[in-house]
Each structure stands twice: as C-alpha cells, then as structure tokens.
C-alpha positions in Angstrom: 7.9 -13.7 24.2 10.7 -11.5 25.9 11.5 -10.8 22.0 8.5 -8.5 21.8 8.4 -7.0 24.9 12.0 -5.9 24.2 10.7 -4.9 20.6 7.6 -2.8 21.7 10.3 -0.3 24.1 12.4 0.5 21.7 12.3 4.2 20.5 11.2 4.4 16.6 8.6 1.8 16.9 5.9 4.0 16.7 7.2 6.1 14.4 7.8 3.3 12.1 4.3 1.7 12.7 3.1 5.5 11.3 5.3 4.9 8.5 3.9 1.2 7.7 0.4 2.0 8.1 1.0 4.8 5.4 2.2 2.5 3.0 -0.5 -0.2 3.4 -2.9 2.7 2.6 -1.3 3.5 0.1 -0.8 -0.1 -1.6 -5.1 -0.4 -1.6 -5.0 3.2 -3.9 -1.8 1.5 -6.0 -3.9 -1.3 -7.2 -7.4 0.4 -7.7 -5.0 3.4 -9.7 -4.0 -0.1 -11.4 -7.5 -0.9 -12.2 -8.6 2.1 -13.6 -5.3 2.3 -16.0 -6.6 -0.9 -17.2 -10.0 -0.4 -18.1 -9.2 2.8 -19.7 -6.3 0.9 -22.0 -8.9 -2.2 -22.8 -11.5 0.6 -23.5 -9.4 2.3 -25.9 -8.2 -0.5 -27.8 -11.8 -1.5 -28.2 -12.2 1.5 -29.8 -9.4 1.4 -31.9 -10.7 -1.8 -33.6 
C-alpha cells in the first residue's frame, strides 16, 4: 500500500497515464482498421472466384 502512494507522487505519472490512455484508444481503432482490412480481402476474393 505504501508502494502506490509512493508511485502516484512521482513526477511523470500523469504524463504517462496521458500517454497510456492514447494507446488504449488507439488499440480499439487498430482492430476495427483490422476488421475492415478483412472483409474487404474476403470480399475480393469472393469476387475473384
């Protein structure tokens, strides 16, 4: 418990929290980019049979 009290003072923490939250936002976009890739790939090789 003294661990994280210790943890939350230190300087960058809420500079790297910014940072973290950014990529989590980002990781929901990655996979629904991901998604879309994919249909469009099975699409077009449904097409091309």
């Amino acid at each position: 418990m003294r661990f994280a009290l210790l943890v939350s003072q230190l300087p960058h923490v809420e500079e790297a929290r910014t940072h973290y939250n950014g990529m989590l936002a980002l990781d929901g976009r990655s996979h629904t980019l991901a998604r879309i890739a994919g249909a469009i790939c099975a699409a077009l090789k449904k097409l091309a049979r």
